[in-house]
N, C-alpha and C positions, 0 to 999 in steps of 0.2 A: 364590510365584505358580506355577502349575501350566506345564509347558512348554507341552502344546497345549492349545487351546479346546476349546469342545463340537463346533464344527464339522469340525474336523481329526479327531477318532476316529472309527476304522472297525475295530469287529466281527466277523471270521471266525471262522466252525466250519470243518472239513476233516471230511469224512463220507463214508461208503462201506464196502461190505463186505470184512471183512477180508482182508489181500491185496493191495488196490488201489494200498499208494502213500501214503497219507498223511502218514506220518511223514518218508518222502522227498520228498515236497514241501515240508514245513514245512522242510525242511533247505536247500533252496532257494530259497525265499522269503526266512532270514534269510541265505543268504548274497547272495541278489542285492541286499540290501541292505546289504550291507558289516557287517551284525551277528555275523559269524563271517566268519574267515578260509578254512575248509577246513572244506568240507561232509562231514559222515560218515555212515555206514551202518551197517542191519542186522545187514549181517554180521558187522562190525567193532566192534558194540554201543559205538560214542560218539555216539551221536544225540542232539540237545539235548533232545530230544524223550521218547525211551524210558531213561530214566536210574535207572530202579528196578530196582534186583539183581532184582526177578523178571520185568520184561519183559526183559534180555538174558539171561538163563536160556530164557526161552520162545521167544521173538525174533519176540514179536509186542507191541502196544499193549495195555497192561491198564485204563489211567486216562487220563481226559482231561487234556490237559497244556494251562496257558495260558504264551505268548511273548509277544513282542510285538516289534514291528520299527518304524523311521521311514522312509519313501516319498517323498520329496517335498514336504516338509512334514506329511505324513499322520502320525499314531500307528496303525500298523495292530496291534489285539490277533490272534491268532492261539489259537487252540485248537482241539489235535489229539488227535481221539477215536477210540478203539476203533472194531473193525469186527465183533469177535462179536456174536454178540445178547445173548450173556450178561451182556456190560456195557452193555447200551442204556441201564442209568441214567444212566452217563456222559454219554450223546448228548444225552439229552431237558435234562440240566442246562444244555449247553452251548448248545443248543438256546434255551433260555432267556432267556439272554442276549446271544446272537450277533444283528448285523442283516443278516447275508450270509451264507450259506450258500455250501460248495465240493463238491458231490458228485462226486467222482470215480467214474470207470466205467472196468474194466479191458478196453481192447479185444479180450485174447483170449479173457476168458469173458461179455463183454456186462452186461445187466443182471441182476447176482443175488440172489438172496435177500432177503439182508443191505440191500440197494437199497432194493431194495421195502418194509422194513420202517421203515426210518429214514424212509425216504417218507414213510410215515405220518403222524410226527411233525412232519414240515416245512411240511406240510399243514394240521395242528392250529393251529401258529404261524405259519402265513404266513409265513417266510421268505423272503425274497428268494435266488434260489439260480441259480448258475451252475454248468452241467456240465461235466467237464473228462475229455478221453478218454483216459487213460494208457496206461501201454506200447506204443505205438504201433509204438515198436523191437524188441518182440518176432514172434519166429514165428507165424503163426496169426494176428498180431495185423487186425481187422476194423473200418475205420472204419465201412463204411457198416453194416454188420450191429448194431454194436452203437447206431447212429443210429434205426434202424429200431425196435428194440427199447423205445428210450426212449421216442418216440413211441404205441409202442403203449400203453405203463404210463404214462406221463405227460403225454400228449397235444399237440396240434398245436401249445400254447405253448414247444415243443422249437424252438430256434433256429441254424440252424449258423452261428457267427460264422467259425470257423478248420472247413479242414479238413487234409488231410495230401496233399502231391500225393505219395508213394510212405509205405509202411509196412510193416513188416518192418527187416530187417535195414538197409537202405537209407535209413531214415527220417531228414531233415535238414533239410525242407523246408516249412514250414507260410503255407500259402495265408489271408490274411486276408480276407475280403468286408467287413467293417467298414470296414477303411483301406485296401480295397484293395491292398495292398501282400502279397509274398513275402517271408520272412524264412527265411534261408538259415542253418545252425549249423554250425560243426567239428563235428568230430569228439568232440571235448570238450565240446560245448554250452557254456552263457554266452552273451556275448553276440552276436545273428546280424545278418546284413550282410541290410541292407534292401534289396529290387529290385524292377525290377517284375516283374506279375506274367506270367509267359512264354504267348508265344500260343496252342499247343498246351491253357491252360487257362482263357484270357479267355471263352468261353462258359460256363464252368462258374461260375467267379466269377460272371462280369455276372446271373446266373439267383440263384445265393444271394443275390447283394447287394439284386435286387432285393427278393427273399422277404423278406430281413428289413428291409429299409426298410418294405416293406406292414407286416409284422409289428408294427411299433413302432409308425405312423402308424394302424393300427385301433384301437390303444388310445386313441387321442390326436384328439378332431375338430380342433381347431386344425393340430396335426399334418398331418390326413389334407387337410385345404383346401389344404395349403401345398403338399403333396404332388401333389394334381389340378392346383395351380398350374404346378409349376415341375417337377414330374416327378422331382424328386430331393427330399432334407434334406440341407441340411450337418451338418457335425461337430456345432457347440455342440444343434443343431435332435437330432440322433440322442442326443446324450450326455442331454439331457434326456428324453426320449422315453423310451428305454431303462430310466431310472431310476424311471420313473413305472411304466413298465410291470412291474417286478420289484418294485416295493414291493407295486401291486397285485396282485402273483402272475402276472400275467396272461401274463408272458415270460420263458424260461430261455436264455440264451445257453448256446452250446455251445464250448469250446476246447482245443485240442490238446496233448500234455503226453508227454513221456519225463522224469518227474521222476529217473530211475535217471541218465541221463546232463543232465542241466538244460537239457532244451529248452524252452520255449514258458513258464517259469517268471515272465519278467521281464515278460512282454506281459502274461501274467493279473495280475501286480502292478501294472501298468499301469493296467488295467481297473478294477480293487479301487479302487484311487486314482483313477480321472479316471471312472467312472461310478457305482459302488456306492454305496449310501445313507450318509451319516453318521449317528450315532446321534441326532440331534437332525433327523432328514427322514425321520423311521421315526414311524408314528402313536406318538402319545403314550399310554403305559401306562395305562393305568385300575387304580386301587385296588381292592379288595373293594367298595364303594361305589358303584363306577361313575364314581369321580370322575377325570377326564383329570388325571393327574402330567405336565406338558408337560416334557422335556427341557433345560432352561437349569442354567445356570451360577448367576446370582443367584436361582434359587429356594431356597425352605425344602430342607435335606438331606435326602436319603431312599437308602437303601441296603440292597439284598438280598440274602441270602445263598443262593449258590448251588452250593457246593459247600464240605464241609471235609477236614482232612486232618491225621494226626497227625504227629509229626516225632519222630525220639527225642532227647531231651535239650532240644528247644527249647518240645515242648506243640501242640496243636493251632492249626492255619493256617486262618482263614477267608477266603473268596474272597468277593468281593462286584463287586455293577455299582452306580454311582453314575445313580442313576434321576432325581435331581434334584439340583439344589443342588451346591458344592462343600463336600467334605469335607479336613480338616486333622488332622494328627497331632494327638493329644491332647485332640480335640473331645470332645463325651458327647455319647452319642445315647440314646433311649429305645429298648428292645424293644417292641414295640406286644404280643407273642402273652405275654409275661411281666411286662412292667412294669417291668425290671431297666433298670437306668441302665447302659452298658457306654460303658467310656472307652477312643478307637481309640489306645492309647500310639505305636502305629508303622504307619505304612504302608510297603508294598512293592508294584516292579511286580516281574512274576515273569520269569523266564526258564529254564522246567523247573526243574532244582531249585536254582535259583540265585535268589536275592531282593536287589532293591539298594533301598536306603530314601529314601521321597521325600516331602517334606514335604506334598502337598494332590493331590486327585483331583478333577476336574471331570465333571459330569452326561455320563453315556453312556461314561464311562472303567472299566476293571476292573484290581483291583489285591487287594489279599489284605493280612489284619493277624491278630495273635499274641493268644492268652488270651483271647478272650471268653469274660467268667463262664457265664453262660447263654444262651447264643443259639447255633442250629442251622440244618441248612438248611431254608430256607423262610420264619426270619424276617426279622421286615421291621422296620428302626432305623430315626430318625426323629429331628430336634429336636424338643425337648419345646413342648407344645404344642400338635402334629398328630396326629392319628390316623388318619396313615394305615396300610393293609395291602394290601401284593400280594397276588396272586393265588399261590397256591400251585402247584410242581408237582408235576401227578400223573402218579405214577411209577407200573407194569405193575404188575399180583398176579404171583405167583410164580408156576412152574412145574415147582418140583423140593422135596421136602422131604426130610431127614434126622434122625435121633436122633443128636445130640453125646455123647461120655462120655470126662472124662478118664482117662488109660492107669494114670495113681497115683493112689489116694485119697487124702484130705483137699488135692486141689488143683481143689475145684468152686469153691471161691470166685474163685482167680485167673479160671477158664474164663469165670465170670460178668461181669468183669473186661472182660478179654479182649472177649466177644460186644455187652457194654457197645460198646466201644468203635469194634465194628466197624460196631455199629450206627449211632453215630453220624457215619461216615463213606460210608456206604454205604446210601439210605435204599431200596433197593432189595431188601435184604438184612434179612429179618425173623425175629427170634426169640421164639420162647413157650414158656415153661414148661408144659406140660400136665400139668393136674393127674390130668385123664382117662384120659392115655396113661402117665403116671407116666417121662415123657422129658422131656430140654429138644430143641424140635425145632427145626432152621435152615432156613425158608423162601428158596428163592433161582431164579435164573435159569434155570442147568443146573449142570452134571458141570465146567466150567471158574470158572463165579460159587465153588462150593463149594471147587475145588482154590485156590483164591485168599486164603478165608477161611482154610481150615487152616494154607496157607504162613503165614499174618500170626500166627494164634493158635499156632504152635510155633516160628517163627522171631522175631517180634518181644516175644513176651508170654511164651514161653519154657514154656509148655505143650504137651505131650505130648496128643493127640486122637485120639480114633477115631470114624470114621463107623457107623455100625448101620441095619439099615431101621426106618424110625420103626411102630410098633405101627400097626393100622388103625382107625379110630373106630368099630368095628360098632355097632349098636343092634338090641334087641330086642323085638316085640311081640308080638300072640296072633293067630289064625284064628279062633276060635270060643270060644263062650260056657262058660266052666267054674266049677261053686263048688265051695266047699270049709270049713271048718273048724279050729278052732285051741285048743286051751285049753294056756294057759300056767299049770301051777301048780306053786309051792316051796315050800315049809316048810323052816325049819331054823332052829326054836325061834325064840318070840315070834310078832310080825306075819311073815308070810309073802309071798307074791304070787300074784294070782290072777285072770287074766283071760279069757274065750271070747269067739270072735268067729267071726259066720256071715258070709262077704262073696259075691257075685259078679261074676266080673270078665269085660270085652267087649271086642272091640275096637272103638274108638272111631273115629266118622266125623261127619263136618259133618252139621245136621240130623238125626239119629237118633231114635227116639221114646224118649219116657221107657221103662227098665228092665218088662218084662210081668209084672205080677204084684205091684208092690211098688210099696206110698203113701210119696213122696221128700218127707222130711219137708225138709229143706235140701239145697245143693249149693254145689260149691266147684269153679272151673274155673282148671288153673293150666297157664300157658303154659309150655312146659321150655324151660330155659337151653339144653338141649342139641336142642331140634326136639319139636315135637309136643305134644302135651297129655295131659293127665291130669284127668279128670273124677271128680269122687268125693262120691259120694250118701249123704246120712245115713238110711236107708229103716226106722227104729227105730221099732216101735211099742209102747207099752205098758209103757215104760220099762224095758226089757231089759238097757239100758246106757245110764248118765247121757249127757246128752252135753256132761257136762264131759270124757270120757274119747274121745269123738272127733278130738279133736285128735290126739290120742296113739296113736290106730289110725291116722290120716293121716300122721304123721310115720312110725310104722312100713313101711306100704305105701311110702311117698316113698323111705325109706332102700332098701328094699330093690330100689328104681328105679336107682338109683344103682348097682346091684351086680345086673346082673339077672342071673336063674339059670343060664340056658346058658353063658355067656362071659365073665358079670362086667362085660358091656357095658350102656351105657342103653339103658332100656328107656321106650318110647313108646307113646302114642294107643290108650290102656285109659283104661275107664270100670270103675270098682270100687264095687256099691253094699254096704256093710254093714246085714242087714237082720236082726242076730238076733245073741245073745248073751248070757252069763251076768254076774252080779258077787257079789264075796262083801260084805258089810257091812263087813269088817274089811281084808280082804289083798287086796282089789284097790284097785291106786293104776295111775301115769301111763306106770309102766315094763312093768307086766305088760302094758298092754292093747298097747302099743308091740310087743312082742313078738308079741303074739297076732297081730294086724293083720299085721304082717311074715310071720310064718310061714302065715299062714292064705292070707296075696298069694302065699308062695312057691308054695305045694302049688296052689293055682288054677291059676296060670300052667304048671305043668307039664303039667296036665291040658288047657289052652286050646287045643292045636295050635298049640305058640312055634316063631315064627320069626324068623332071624336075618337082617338088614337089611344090606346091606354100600351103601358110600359111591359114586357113580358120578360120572364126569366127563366135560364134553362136552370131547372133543380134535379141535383144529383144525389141520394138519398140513399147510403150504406147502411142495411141492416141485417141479422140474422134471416134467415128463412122463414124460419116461423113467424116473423114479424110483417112477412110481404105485404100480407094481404090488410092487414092492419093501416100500414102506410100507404097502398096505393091510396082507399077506401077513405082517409083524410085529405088524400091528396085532391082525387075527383071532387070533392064537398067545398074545396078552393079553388072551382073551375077549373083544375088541371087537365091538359090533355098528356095521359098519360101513353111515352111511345116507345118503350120496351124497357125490359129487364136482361143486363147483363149477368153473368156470376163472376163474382171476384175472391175467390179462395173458396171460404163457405158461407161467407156473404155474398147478399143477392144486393146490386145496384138497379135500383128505379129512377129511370130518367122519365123526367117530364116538362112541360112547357105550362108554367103558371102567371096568371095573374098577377104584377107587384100588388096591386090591391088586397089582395087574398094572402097576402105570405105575411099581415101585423100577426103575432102571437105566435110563430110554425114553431120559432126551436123551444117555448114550453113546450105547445102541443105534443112537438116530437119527441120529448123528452118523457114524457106523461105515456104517450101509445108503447114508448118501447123503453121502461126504465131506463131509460139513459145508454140503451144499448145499441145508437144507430146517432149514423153523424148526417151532415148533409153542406152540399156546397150549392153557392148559386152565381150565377153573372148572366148579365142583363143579354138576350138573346137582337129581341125587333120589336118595333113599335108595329100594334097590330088594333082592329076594328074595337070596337068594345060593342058587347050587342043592342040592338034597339033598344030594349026595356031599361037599360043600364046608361044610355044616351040620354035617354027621356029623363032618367032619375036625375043625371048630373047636370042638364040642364034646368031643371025644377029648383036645384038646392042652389042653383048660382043666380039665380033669375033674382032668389027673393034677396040674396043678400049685394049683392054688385051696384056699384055703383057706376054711371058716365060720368067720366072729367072731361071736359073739352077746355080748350084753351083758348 
């Protein structure tokens, strides 16, 4: 039988940009729960938390980590996530599954970046989320400023529960408006000596306390009556109030935190337990279907995978939340997205990278099991029977790509291997073979998502990698109208080969009128795989060329699409009509005219006014202010055209329209201009001119290495 019910589990993410404190909170939260003896640190890389050889190499968060602690009777899960952007897959996973959110806000840099961005997310999933102000005991450190801040980005549902009556060096003291009460720390922090609260600051109190009484009671009409009644709420009146209010988003509490030295630790554990939602008082998950999965314990099983993980020697770790129903070692559940029957042999709750095995998981509990045949993240297990299926998460397009190549040949298999693998831990992280680019290319975050991948594929997979700039996808089309001519003939004894072909070629646009001059006997309009169309007219009269041999002028033209003549790039949005041509009775067949057609498309296109198309992206680019000018000024140097600046809180957003060629290196760059304090997105906008001088170049450097294959 499962220790706790469904009602006793409670869900935390810890979030925030990186920097803030996270992992040294989670460090105290399991010890204020007696779950570790002696809390450790960063610096001293034992953190229950950061236990992977490559965060105390880096000595920061690279993967989300789940704990989990008991409160009170509570089972609190815990999971502590990255603060880069580059791992935001982590977040939105954790995201996920969490029904409380802890964002932390560092009080000497206020709300940053990194804030704002996970924001987002929490936003998406309605989270329930408490803000917590850390560092407080630093220099510089600014309650009201960074107070001020949050409100501005996250509006007037910003609640101060706690604030700090001194901060700085001084800090010991954290003023409750909730309880009312002063909680006093050593110097050590643990646990602090409750008093009241001193008169020099019962105005200041009496004024938050009331703020946030209103603040609960507008959520609430029964609330808000009881309120105009008796002019106060008590406890249990607030404790409910509160909870209603955070599930519906509508209210963020705010509390105070030197997680470095464990102040204010045991009060938000406090909180987490005697007001936060349990996972079964959080709306009930909806299927693909739309069908409400209520949260209980005797429902039909259902379980999600929401993050996996490989392990060496022991095989891949899947993590899952029990969305309904109780699960048990050894059960079989169905994969709904495969159909595979997967048997859970072993359950584990986790503890960073420590797993203790327990025999059953009740609805709204997260725990993790070994060897599923086929199942990844996103799938959704089920007992047989149901069909049901979660909602997937969708996880950010890239922002950064590369060309992979092992450093020894004949080791592409292991590499394939290897990217295999990374992919399925990582669904953030996306790899293509491009047949186009003739590269395998690693789509990812930034410049830290990719140093993460190489650490794994040369340290754990024992391959040898080099990064390279991935090739550009140029495409070629025409300016103006060119024909031209072609006769393909061979002899070399017996049947020979012999085929001519008149075409001309256009460039092609919506609505255009039929070809001037020529009766279109048939037409063939074909969408390219790779953008744009190709239209192509059979304009033969008089039987000049069967047209059983049109095919084979179409395939020749198409091939030579594939390989267009300036760069060897594809080539688009030409209209080619063939309106004339020769055949011999005997030596023309399907190959000569193939050729004809191709060579006859090449010499056109040269004569067309060809131009070379290059890839553009709109780039979105969040940074302080002070950082503007810094970031436009990189940008322009990338041939950006830069086309306005929004404000987004007290970030400034610069939109511009860049060059893919100009964006290898941006998120170092970007990282380098503005410490790490500006994020950026990108997706692929239109294919546009590339200029003369940059024509000319691209043509020079494929001249000398390309080669003709004819057939």
């Amino acid at each position: 039988m499962a220790e706790f019910d469904t009602s006793h589990v409670k869900n935390v993410v810890l979030l925030g940009h990186a920097g803030c404190g996270k992992t040294t909170l989670a460090e105290c939260m399991l010890y204020e729960a007696g779950l570790i003896t002696r809390r450790g640190s960063i610096a001293e890389r034992n953190t229950i938390g950061d236990y992977h050889e490559l965060e105390q190499e880096r000595g920061n968060s690279i993967f989300s980590k789940l704990m989990h602690t008991k409160w009170r009777g509570y089972k609190i899960n815990i999971i502590d996530t990255p603060g880069y952007d580059d791992f935001v897959g982590e977040v939105i996973s954790a995201l996920r599954v969490a029904d409380t959110g802890v964002m932390l806000l560092n009080a000497v840099m206020g709300v940053e970046v990194g804030t704002d961005i996970i924001w987002d997310y929490t936003e998406q999933f309605k989270t329930p989320m408490i803000f917590a102000v850390n560092k407080l005991d630093e220099d510089n450190a600014d309650f009201e400023k960074t107070i001020r801040e949050a409100k501005a980005h996250f509006g007037g549902k910003v609640a101060v529960v706690q604030y700090p009556r001194q901060q700085g060096a001084g800090f010991h003291e954290i003023i409750d408006v909730l309880r009312m009460t002063m909680y006093k720390f050593k110097d050590t922090g643990g646990k602090p000596e409750k008093l009241p609260i001193p008169d020099d600051e019962r105005e200041r109190a009496d004024e938050l306390h009331k703020e946030l009484i209103e603040a609960v009671a507008s959520n609430d009409e029964t609330l808000m009556e009881k309120y105009f009644d008796k002019g106060e709420l008590d406890e249990d009146e607030m404790k409910s109030g509160l909870k209603k209010a955070m599930i519906n988003h509508d209210l963020f509490p705010v509390f105070c935190l030197s997680a470095e030295r464990n102040m204010g630790s045991g009060r938000l554990m406090g909180f987490i337990d005697n007001v936060c939602p349990s996972a079964n008082e959080m709306p009930a998950q909806k299927t693909q279907g739309g069908q409400p999965l209520p949260c209980e314990a005797g429902g039909p099983a259902c379980i999600f995978i929401f993050k996996t993980i490989s392990e060496p020697h022991v095989g891949e770790l899947s993590f899952f939340k029990v969305y309904s129903g109780t699960v048990q070692s050894g059960m079989e559940l169905e994969n709904e997205s495969t159909g595979v029957t997967e048997k859970l042999n072993q359950l584990f709750s986790v503890e960073g990278n420590k797993r203790t095995n327990i025999s059953e998981l009740v609805a709204g509990d997260i725990g993790a099991t070994l060897k599923l045949k086929n199942t990844h993240v996103n799938n959704t297990l089920h007992v047989k029977g149901k069909n049901y299926e979660l909602p997937a998460i969708e996880f950010p397009p890239p922002n950064m790509s590369v060309a992979i190549e092992t450093l020894k040949k004949g080791e592409e298999e292991k590499l394939s291997q290897a990217l295999h693998q990374l992919k399925e831990e990582d669904p953030t992280l996306i790899v293509e073979v491009s047949q186009e680019l003739k590269q395998t290319l690693i789509h990812c975050q930034g410049d830290m998502h990719l140093a993460v991948a190489k650490w794994k594929i040369e340290h754990l997979h024992k391959v040898e990698v080099k990064f390279v700039k991935p090739r550009i996808p140029y495409r070629e089309t025409i300016r103006r109208m060119a024909e031209a001519n072609y006769r393909h003939k061979k002899q070399s004894g017996g049947a020979g080969q012999f085929g001519e072909v008149f075409l001309r070629i256009e460039p092609w646009h919506e609505g255009m009128p039929d070809p001037h001059g020529l009766t279109v006997r048939g037409r063939d309009v074909h969408d390219l795989d790779w953008g744009g169309k190709l239209v192509y007219f059979n304009c033969i009269v008089g039987g000049a060329i069967d047209n059983r041999f049109q095919p084979s002028i179409l395939k020749g033209v198409m091939e030579k699409m594939h390989t267009g003549p300036l760069t060897g790039s594809y080539v688009r949005d030409v209209r080619v009509s063939v309106y004339d041509g020769k055949m011999h009775p005997v030596d023309s067949n399907d190959i000569s005219f193939k050729i004809a057609g191709l060579m006859a498309f090449k010499q056109a296109f040269q004569q067309a006014d060809p131009q070379i198309l290059e890839p553009v992206y709109q780039v979105d680019v969040l940074c302080p202010d002070d950082l503007t000018g810094a970031v436009m000024g990189d940008l322009q140097s990338r041939r950006a055209i830069v086309e306005g600046i929004d404000t987004q809180g007290h970030f400034q957003k610069v939109i511009a329209k860049v060059p893919l060629a100009e964006m290898d290196g941006y998120s170092s760059s970007l990282r380098s201009i503005t410490q790490g304090r500006a994020k950026f997105t990108m997706r692929f906008y239109d294919y546009v001119a590339v200029p003369f001088d940059e024509q000319r170049r691209l043509i020079d450097d494929y001249s000398k290495t390309a080669k003709e294959e004819l057939v």
